[in-house]
C-alpha positions in Angstrom: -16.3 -6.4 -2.8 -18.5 -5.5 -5.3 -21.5 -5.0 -3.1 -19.6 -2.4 -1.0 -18.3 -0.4 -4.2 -19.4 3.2 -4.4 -20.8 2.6 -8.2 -24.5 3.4 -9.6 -26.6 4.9 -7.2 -24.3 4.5 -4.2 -21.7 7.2 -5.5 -24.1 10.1 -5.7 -24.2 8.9 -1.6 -20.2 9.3 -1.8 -20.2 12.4 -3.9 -22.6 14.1 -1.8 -20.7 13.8 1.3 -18.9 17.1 2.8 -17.3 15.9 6.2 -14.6 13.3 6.7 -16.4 11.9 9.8 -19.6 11.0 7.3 -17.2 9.7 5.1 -15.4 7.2 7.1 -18.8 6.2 8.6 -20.4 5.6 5.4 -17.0 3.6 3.5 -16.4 1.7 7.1 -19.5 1.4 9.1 -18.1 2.4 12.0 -17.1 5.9 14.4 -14.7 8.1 13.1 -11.7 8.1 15.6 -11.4 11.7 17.2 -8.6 13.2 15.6 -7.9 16.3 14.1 -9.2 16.4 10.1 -5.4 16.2 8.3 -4.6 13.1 10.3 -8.3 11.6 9.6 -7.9 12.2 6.4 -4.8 10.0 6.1 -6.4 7.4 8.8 -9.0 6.8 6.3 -6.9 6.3 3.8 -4.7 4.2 4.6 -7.7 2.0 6.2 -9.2 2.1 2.6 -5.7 0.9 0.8 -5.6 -2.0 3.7 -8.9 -3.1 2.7 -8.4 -3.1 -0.9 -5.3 -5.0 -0.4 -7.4 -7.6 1.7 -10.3 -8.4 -0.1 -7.9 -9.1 -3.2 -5.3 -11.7 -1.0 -9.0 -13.1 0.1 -10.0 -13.4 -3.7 -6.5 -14.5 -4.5 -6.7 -17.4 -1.9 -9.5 -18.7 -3.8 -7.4 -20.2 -6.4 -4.7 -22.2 -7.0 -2.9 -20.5 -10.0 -4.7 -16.7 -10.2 -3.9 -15.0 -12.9 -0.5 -13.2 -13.2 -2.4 -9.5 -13.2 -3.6 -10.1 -9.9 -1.0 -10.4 -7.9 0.9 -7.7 -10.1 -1.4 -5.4 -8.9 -1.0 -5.9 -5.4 3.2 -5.9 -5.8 2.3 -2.1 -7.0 1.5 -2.0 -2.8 5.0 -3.8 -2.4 6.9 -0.6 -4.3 5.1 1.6 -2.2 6.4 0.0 1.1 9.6 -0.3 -0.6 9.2 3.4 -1.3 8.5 4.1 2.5 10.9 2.2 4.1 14.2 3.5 2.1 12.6 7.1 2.3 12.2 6.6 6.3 15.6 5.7 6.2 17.4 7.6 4.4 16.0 10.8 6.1 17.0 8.9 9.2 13.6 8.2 10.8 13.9 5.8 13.5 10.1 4.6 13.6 8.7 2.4 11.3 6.8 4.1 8.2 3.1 2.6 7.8 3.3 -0.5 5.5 0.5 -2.2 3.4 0.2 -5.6 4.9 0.8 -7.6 1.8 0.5 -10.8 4.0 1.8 -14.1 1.5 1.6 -12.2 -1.0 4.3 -9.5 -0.3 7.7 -9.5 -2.3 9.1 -7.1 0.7 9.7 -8.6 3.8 8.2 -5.5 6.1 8.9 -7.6 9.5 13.0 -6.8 8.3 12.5 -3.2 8.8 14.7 -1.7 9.1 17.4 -3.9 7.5 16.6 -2.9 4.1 19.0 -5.7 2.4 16.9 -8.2 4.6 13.6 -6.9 3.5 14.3 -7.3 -0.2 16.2 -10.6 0.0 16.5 -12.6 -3.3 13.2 -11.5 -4.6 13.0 -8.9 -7.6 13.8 -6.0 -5.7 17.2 -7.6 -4.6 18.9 -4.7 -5.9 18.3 -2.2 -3.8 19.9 -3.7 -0.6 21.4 -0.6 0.8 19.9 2.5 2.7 19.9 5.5 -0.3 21.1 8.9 0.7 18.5 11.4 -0.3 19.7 12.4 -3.3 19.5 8.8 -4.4 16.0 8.2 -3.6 13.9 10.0 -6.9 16.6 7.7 -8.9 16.0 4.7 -7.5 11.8 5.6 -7.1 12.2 5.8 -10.8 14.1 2.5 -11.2 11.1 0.6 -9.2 9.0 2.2 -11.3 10.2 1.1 -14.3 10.5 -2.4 -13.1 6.9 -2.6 -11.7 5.7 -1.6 -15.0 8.4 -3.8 -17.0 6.6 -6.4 -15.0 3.1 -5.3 -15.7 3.7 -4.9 -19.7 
């Protein structure tokens, strides 16, 4: 992980970069898919989160009892599905919203969507077991908020 980090001498390489296409080949390695700029853009990063999330459930793996700030920093991943799916569906979406695959580690059971009750079970997030009308949804983004940090503190 840290060999591939854009720190030192490698991020005046990242800085100096003005196209998305150089980007995504100099963070992945690869071709850029050919697509439009915007939807690159998000492509790229949401490939980037998925690898962060990955290299730390590889790290994670490599011990028996990690410590606790570990895997509180990937449940921050877990709001943000959490986030995604109650948002798709309480705007009525009917396709599934892009979720960080948490793997193990995941307090959200993504493979539920859309049965939101189902994807929080009886883990911490058990409270929010019912699809949020809009209005609801910046009050109960707050309340996950607060409880991801609670946990963090």
């Amino acid at each position: 992980m840290l060999a591939r980090s854009f720190t030192g001498k490698r991020a005046r390489k990242l800085f100096a970069v003005r196209r998305l296409q150089d980007l995504w080949t100099m963070v992945f390695g690869d071709e850029p898919p050919l697509i439009p700029e915007g939807m690159l853009a998000l492509k790229l990063e949401r490939r980037a989160e998925q690898r962060m999330v990955d290299d730390l459930r590889d790290l994670l793996s490599n011990y028996d009892s990690p410590d606790p700030v570990m895997p509180l920093m990937l449940s921050s991943f877990d709001v943000g599905n959490l986030k995604a799916a109650a948002s798709a569906l309480a705007m009525g979406r009917k396709e599934t919203p892009f979720f960080v695959d948490m793997g193990t580690q995941s307090l959200v059971d993504t493979s539920a969507w859309p049965d939101i009750a189902k994807m929080t079970g009886d883990g911490p997030f058990s409270w929010y077991n019912q699809v949020p009308t809009v209005t609801d949804l910046p009050a109960n983004e707050i309340r996950l908020d607060k409880q991801y940090y609670r946990l963090v503190w």
